[in-house]
C-alpha angles and dihedrals in degrees: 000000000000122000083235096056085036083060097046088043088050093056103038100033092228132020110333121251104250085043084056104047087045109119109215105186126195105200103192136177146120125308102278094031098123093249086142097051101041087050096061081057100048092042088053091044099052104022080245125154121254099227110194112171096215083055086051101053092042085057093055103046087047082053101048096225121166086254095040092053091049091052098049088049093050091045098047086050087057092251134146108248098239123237093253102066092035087056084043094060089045086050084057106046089050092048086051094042111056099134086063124121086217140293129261108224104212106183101358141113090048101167138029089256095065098042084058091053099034080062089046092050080042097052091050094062085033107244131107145203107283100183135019101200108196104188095208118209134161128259100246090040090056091042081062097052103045090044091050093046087050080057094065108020108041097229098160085214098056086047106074125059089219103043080049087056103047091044083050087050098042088050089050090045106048104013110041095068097075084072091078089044089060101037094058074066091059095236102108124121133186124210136178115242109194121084127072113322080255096055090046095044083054095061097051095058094049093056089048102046091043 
């Protein structure tokens, strides 16, 4: 545990009030889902953080943090940057952030792994997770949507079926199982994720506020 989660613990004998009422949000789904857009809507609606893990780690090599400087030196070697630094550098924005409402995760957790370890980096600053939001679309709707995004934006990966689809399958394959880690938890929550940005916005309020 941190000395700054040690002092909060020492004055309020458990995890301190503010810590408690945050509201941290993973908004997960498939390539294509919709998970940037909504979030612009939820951080507006609740004053919470975008938190994208490829912004992140852009901030902290810019920074030359410790964390930041390991992770420059892993990547130019052409290495993954492994789960505990990225946790580290999650642990450190929460710790630098405590007057935030929450944080919205956007591409993180990924794997079971770091889902265990994101509720380990939460409990030292003594918050948790409070929703896992899965925007749930089907394969060929998503398919659409990517194909049609390669056509404006140029993205080489949004720009082949068959690289759409593998992306689709290695998402179902490797990330969709943390829907059944969080919802052991009981904080899952599925939404639906066709109909207009505002339908599906809706949705996800209601889910939140409920």
């Amino acid at each position: 545990m941190t000395a700054w989660a040690e002092t909060c613990q020492v004055f309020t004998g458990s995890q301190p009030l503010e810590m408690k009422n945050k509201m941290h949000l993973v908004l997960f789904g498939p390539p294509g889902a919709g998970k940037g857009t909504q979030s612009q809507f939820l951080t507006e609606k609740y004053g919470l953080k975008h938190l994208s893990t490829g912004d992140l780690l852009r901030a902290e090599i810019k920074a030359k943090t410790p964390l930041g400087l390991q992770a420059q030196e892993l990547m130019s070697a052409g290495e993954l940057v492994p789960d505990e630094v990225v946790v580290g550098m999650i642990r450190n924005l929460l710790e630098n952030n405590p007057d935030a409402k929450g944080f919205i995760f956007d591409g993180f957790p990924r794997t079971r792994a770091q889902a265990e370890a994101l509720d380990e980096a939460m409990k030292e600053t003594g918050s948790e997770i409070k929703l896992m939001l899965a925007l749930d679309v089907p394969e060929e709707e998503l398919v659409t949507r990517l194909l049609g995004r390669g056509e404006t934006s140029g993205r080489p990966d949004d720009m082949s079926e068959e690289v759409v689809r593998k992306r689709i399958r290695e998402y179902e394959k490797k990330t969709a199982p943390l829907k059944d880690f969080y919802h052991a938890q009981g904080k899952l929550r599925k939404i639906h994720g066709l109909g207009s940005i505002v339908d599906i916005t809706s949705r996800l309020t209601d889910a939140i506020d409920g």
